[in-house]
BAFIPA-253644 format. One record per atom (N, C-alpha, C, O): residue number from 1; residue in one letter; x, y, z. Coordinates in pm, whole numbers, plus 32768, in hexadecimal, padded with zeros to 4 digits. Layout:
pt k:NUM r:A c1:X c2:Y c3:Z
...
END
This chain:
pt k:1 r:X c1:E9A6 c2:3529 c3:B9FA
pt k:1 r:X c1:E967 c2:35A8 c3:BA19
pt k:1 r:X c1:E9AF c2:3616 c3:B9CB
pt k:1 r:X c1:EA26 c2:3633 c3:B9DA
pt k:2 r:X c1:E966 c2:3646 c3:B984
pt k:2 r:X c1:E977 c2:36DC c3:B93D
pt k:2 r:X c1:E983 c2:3779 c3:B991
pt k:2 r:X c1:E91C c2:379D c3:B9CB
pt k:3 r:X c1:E9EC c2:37C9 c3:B997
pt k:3 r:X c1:E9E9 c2:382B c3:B9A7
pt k:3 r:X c1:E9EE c2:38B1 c3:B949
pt k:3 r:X c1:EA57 c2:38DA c3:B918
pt k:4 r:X c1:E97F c2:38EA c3:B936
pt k:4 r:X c1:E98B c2:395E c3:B8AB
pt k:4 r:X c1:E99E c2:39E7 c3:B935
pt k:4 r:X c1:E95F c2:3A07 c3:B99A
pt k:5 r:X c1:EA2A c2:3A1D c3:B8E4
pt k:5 r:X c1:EA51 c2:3A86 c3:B913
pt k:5 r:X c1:EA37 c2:3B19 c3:B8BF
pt k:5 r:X c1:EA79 c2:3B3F c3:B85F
pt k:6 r:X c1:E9CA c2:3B5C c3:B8FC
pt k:6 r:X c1:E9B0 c2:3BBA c3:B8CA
pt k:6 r:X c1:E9E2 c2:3C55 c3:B8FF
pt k:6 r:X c1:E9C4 c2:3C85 c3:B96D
pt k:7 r:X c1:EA3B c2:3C9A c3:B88F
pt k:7 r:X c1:EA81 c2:3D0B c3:B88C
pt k:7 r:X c1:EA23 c2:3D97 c3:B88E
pt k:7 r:X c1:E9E6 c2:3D98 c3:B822
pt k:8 r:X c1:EA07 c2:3DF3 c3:B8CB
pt k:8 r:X c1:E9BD c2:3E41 c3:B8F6
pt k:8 r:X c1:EA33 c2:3EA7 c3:B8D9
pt k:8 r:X c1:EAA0 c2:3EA1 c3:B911
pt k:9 r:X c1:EA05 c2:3F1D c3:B866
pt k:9 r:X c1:EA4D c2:3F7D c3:B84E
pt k:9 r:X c1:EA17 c2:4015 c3:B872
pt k:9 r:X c1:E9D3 c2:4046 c3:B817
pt k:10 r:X c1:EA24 c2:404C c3:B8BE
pt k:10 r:X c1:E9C7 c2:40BD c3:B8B8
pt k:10 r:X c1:EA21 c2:412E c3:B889
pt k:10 r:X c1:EA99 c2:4138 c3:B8A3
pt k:11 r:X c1:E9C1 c2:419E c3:B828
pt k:11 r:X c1:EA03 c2:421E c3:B83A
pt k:11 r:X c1:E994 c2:4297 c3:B80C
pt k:11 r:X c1:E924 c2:4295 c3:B7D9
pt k:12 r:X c1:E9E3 c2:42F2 c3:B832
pt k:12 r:X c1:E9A2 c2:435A c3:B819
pt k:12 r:X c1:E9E8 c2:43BC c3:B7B4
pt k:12 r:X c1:EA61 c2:43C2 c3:B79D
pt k:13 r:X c1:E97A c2:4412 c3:B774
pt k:13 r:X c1:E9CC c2:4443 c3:B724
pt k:13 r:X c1:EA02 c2:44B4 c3:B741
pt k:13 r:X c1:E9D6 c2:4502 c3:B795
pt k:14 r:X c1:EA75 c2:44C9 c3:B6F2
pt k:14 r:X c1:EAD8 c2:4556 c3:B704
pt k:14 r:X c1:EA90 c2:45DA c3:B70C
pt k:14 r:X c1:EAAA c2:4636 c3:B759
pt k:15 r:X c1:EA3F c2:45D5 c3:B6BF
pt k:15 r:X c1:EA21 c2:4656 c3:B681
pt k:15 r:X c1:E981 c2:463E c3:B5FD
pt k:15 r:X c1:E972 c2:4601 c3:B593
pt k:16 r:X c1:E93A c2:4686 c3:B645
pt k:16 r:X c1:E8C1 c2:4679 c3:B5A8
pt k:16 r:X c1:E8DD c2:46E6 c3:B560
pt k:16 r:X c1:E93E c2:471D c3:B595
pt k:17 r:X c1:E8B3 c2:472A c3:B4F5
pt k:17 r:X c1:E8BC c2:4762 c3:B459
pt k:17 r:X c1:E86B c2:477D c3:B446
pt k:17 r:X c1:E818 c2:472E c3:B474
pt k:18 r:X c1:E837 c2:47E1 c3:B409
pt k:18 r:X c1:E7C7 c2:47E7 c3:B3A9
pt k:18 r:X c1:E818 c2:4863 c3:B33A
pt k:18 r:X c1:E834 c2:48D9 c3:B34F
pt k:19 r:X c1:E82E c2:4806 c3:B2BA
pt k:19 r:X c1:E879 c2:488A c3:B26F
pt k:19 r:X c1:E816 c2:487E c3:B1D5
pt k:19 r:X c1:E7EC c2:4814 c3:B1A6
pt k:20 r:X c1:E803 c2:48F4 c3:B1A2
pt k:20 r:X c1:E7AD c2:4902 c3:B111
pt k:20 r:X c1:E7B0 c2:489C c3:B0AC
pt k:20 r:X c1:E74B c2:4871 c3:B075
pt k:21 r:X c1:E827 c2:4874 c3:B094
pt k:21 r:X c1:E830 c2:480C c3:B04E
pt k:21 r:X c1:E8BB c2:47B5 c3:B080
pt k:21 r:X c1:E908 c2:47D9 c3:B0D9
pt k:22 r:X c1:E8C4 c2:4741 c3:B034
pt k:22 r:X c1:E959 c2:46E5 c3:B033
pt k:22 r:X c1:E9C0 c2:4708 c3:AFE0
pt k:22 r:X c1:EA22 c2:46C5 c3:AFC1
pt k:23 r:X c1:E99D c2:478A c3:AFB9
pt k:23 r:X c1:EA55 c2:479A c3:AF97
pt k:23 r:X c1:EAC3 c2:47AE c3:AFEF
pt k:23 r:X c1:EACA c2:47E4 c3:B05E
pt k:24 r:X c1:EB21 c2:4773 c3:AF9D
pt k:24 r:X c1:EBB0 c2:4790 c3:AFDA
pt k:24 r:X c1:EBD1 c2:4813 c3:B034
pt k:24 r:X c1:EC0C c2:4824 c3:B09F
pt k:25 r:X c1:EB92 c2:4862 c3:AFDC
pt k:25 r:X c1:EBAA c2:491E c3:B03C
pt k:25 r:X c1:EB49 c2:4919 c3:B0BD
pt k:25 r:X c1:EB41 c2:496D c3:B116
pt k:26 r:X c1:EB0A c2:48AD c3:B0AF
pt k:26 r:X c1:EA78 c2:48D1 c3:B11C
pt k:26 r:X c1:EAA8 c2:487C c3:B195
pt k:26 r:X c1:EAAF c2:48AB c3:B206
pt k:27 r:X c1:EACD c2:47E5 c3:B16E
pt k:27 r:X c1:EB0B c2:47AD c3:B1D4
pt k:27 r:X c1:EB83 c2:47AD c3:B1F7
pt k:27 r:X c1:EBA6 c2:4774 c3:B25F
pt k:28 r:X c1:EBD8 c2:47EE c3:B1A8
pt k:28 r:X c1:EC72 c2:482B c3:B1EE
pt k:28 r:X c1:EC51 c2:488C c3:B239
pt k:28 r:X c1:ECA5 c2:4893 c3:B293
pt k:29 r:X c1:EBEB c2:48F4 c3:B246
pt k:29 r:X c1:EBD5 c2:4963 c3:B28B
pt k:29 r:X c1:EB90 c2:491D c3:B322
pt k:29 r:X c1:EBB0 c2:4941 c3:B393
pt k:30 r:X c1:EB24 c2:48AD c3:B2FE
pt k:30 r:X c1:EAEF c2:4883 c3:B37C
pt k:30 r:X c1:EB4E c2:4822 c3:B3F4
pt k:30 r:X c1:EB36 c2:4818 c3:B46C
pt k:31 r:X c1:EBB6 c2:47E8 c3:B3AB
pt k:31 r:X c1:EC5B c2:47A0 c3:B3D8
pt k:31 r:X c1:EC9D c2:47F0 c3:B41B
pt k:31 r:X c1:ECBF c2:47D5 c3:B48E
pt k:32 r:X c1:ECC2 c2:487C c3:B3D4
pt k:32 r:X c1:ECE4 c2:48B1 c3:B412
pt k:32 r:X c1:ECD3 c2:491D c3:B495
pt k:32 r:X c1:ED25 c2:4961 c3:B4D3
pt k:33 r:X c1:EC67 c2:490F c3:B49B
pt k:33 r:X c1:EC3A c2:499A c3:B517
pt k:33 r:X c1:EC16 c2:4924 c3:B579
pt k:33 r:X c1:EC10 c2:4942 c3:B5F0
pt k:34 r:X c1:EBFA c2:488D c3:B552
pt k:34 r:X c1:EC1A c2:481E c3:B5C5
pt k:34 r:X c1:ECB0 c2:4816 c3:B5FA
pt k:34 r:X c1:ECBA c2:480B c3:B674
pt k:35 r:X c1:ED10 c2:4819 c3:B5C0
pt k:35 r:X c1:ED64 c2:480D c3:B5C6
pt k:35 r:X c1:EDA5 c2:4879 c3:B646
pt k:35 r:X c1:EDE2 c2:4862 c3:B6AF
pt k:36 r:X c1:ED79 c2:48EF c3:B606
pt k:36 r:X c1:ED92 c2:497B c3:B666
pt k:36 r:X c1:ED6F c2:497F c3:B6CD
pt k:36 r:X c1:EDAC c2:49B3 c3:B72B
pt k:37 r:X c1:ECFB c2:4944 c3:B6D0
pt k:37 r:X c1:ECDC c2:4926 c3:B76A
pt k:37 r:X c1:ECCF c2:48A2 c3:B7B5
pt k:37 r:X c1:EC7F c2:4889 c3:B80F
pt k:38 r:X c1:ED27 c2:4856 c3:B782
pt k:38 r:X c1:ED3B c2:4802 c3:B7E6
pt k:38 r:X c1:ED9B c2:47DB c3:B874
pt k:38 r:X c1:EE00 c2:481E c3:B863
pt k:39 r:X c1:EDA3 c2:47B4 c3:B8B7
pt k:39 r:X c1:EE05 c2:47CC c3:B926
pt k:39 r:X c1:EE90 c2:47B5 c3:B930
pt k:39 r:X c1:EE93 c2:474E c3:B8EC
pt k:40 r:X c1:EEFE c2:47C6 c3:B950
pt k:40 r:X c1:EF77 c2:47A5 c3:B951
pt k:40 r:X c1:EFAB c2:4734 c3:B959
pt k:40 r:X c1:F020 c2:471C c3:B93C
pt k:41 r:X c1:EF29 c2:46B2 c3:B999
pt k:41 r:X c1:EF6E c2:465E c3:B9C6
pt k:41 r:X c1:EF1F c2:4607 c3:B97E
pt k:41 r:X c1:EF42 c2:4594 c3:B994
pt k:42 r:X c1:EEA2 c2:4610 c3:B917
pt k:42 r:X c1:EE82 c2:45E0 c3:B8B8
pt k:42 r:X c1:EEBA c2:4569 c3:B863
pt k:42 r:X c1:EF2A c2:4561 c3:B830
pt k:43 r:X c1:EE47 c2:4503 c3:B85E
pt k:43 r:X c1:EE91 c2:449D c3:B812
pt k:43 r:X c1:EEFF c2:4433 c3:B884
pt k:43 r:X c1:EF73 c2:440B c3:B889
pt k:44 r:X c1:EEAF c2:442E c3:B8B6
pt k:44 r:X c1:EF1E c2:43DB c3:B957
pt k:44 r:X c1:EFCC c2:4410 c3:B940
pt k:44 r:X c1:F028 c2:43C9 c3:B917
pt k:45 r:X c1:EFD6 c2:44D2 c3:B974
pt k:45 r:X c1:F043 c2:4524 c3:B95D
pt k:45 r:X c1:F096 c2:4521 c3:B8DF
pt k:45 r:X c1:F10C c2:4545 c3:B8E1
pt k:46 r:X c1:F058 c2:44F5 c3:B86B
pt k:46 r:X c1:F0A8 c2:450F c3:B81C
pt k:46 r:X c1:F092 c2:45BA c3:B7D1
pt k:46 r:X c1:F0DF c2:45F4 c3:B785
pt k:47 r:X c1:F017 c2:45E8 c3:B805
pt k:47 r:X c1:F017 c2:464A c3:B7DF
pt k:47 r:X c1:EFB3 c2:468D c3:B75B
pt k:47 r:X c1:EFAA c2:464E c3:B6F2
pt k:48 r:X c1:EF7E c2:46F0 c3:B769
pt k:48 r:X c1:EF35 c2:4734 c3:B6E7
pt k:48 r:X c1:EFAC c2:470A c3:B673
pt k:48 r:X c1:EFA5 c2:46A0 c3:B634
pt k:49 r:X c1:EFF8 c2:474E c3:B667
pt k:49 r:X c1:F04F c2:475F c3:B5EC
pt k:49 r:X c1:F07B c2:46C4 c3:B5DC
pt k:49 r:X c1:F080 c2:46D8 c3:B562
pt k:50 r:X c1:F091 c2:4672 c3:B5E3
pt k:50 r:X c1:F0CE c2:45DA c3:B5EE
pt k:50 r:X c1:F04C c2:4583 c3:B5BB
pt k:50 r:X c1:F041 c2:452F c3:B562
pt k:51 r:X c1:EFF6 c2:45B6 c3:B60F
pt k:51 r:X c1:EF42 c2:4564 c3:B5DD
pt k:51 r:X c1:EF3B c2:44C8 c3:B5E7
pt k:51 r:X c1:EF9D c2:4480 c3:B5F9
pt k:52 r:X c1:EEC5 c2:44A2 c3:B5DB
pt k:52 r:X c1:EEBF c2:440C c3:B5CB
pt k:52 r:X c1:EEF4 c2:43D4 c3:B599
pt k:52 r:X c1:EF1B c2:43FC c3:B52B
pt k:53 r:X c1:EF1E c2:4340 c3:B5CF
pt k:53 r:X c1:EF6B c2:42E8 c3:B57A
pt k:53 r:X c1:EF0A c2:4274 c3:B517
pt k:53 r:X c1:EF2D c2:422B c3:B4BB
pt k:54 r:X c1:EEA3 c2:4283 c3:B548
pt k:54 r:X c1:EE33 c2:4267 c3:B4B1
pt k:54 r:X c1:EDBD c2:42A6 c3:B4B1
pt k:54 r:X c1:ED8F c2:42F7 c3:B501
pt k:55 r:X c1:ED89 c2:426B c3:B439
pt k:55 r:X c1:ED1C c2:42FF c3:B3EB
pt k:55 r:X c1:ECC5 c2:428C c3:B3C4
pt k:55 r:X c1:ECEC c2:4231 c3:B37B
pt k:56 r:X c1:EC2F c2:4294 c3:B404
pt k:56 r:X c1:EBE7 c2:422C c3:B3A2
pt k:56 r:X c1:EB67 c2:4276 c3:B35A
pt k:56 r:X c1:EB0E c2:42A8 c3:B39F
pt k:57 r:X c1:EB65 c2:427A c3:B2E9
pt k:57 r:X c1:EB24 c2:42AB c3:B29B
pt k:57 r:X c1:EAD6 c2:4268 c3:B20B
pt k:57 r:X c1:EB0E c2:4208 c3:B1D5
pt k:58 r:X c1:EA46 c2:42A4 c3:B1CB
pt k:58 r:X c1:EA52 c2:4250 c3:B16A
pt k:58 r:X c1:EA8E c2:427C c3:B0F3
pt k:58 r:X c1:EAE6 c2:42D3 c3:B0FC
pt k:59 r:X c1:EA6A c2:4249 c3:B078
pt k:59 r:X c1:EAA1 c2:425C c3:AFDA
pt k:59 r:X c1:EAAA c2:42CF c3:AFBC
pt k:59 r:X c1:EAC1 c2:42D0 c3:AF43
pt k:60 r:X c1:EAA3 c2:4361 c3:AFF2
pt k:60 r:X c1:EA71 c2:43C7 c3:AFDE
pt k:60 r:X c1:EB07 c2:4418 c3:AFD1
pt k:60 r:X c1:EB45 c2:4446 c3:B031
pt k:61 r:X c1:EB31 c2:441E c3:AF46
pt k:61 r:X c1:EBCA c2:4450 c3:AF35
pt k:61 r:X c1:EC01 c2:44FD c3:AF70
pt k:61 r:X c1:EC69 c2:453D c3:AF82
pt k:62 r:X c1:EB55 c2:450F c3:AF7F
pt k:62 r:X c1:EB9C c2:45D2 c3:AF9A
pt k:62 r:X c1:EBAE c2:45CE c3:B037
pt k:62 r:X c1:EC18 c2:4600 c3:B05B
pt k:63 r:X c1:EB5A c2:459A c3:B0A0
pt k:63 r:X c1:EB77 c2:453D c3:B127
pt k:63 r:X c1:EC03 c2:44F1 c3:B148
pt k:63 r:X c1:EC36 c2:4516 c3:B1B2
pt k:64 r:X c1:EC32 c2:44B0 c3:B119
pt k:64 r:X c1:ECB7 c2:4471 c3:B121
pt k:64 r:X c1:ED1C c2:4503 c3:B0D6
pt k:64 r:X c1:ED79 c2:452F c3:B119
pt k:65 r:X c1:ED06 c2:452E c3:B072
pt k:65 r:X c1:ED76 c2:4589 c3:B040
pt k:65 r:X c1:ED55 c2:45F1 c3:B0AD
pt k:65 r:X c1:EDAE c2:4646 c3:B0AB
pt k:66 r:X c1:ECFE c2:460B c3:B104
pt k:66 r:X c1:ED25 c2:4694 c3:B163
pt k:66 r:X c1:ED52 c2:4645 c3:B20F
pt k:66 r:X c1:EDA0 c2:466F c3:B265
pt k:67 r:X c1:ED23 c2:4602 c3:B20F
pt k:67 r:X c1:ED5E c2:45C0 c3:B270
pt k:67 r:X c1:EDFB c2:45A9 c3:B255
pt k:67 r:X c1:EE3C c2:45D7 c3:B2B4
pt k:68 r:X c1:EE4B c2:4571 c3:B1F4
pt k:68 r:X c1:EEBC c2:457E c3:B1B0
pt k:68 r:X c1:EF0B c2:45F6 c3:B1A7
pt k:68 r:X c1:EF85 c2:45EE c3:B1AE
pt k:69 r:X c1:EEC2 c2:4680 c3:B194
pt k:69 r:X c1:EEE8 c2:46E0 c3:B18C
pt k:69 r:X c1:EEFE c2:4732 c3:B22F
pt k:69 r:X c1:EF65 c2:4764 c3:B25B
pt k:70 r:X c1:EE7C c2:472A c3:B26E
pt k:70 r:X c1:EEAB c2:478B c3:B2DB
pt k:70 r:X c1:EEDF c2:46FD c3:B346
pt k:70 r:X c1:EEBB c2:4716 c3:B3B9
pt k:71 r:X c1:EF1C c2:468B c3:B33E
pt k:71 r:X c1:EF6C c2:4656 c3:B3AE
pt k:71 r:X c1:EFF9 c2:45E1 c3:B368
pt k:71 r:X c1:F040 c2:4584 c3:B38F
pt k:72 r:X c1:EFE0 c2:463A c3:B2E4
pt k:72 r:X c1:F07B c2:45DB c3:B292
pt k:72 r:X c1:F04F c2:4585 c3:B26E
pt k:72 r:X c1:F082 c2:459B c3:B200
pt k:73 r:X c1:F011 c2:451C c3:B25A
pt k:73 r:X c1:F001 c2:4478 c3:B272
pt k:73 r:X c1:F04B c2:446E c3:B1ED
pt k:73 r:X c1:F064 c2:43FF c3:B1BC
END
């Protein structure tokens, strides 16, 4: 007898966007005013400024370079 164990991930997202275009200036600006308002205890207490400990995103280099920019990575 076979048992298939199926992993059920749910989430929701942080925050939606809508910015003019995908540049770097557009999504460092939309990163950051998420950032500003998020709660203190954010990120299971690590905090706004500290941020996630991963980022999943696709191929999109100006997306990863502002994410990089407003939380260090």
């Amino acid at each position: 007898m076979e048992i298939d164990t199926i992993l059920l991930f749910l989430a929701l997202p942080l925050a939606i966007g809508i910015t003019p275009s995908e540049s770097l200036n557009a999504l460092t600006s939309l990163f950051s005013l998420i950032k500003k308002v998020l709660p203190g205890k954010s990120f299971y207490g690590r905090g706004p400024e500290s941020g996630p400990q991963l980022f999943m995103t696709d191929d999109c280099a100006a997306e990863q370079g502002a994410l990089a920019k407003v939380w260090s990575m």
